[in-house]
C-alpha positions as CSV (number, residue, x, y, z in Angstrom):
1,X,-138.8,-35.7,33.0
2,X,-142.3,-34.0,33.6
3,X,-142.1,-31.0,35.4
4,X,-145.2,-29.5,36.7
5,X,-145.8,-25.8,38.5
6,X,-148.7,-26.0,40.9
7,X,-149.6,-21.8,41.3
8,X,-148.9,-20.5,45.2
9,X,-150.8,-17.8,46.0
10,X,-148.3,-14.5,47.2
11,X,-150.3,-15.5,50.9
12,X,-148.8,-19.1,50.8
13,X,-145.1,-17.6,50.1
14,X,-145.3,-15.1,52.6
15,X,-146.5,-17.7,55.2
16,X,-143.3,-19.8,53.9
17,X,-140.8,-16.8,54.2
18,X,-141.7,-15.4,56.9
19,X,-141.4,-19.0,58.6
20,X,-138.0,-19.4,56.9
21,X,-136.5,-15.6,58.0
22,X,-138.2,-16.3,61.9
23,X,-137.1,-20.0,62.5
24,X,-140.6,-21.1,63.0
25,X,-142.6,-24.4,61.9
26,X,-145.1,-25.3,59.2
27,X,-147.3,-28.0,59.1
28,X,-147.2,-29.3,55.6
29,X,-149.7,-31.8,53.8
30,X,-148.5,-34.3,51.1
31,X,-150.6,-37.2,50.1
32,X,-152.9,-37.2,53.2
33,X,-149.5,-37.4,55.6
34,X,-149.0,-34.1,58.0
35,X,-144.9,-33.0,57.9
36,X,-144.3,-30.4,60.4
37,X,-140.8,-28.7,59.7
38,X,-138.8,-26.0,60.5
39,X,-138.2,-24.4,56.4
40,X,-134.8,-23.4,56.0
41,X,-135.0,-22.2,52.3
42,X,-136.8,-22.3,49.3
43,X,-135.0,-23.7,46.2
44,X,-135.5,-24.8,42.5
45,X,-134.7,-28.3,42.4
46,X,-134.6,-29.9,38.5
47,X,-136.9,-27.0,37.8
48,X,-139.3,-27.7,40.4
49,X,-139.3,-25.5,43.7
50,X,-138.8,-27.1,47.1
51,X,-138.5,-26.1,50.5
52,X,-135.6,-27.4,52.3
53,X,-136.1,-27.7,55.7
54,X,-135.5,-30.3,59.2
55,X,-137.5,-32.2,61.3
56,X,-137.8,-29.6,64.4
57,X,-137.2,-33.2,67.1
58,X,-134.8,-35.1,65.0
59,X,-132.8,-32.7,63.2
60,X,-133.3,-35.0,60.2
61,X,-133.4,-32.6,56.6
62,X,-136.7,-33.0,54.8
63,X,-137.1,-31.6,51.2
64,X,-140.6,-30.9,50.3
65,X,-141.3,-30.2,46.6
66,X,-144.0,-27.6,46.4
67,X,-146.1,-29.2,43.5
68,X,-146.9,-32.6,45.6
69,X,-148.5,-30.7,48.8
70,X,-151.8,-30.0,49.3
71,X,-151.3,-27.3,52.1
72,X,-149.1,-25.0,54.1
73,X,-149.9,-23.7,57.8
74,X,-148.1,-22.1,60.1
75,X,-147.7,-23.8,63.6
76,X,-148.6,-21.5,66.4
C-alpha cells in the first residue's frame, strides 16, 4: 500500500473548513475533471486524508482524497 502526503498549505484548510462549518461549495480539481461539492468533513482514510462530501444537485456522497487534487476553490 503506498501512501503519499501531498503538503496543504494552512490557506487551503481554512478554505476547506470554513466551507465544511458554513455549508458552502468547493470546486475541486482531480486529474483535469472539476468536482463541485458541498464538504461535509475531513477524514484520514487508510492513512490518507479525504474530504467527505455530496454532490450539492444529486445528493450523491463523493470522497475526494486530498493527495490526487490539484486545487481547491471556494464557489461564490
Amino acid at each position: 500500500m503506498e501512501t503519499s502526503l501531498k503538503q496543504w498549505t494552512h490557506k487551503q484548510y481554512d478554505l476547506i473548513e470554513r466551507a465544511i462549518t458554513r455549508g458552502t461549495r468547493i470546486s475541486a480539481y482531480r486529474r483535469g475533471t472539476e468536482f463541485v461539492v458541498v464538504p461535509e468533513r475531513l477524514k484520514v482514510i487508510l492513512g490518507r486524508e479525504a474530504i467527505e462530501s455530496t454532490h450539492p444537485t444529486t445528493g450523491d456522497k463523493i470522497v475526494l482524497f486530498l493527495d490526487e487534487l490539484e486545487a481547491v476553490e471556494a464557489v461564490r
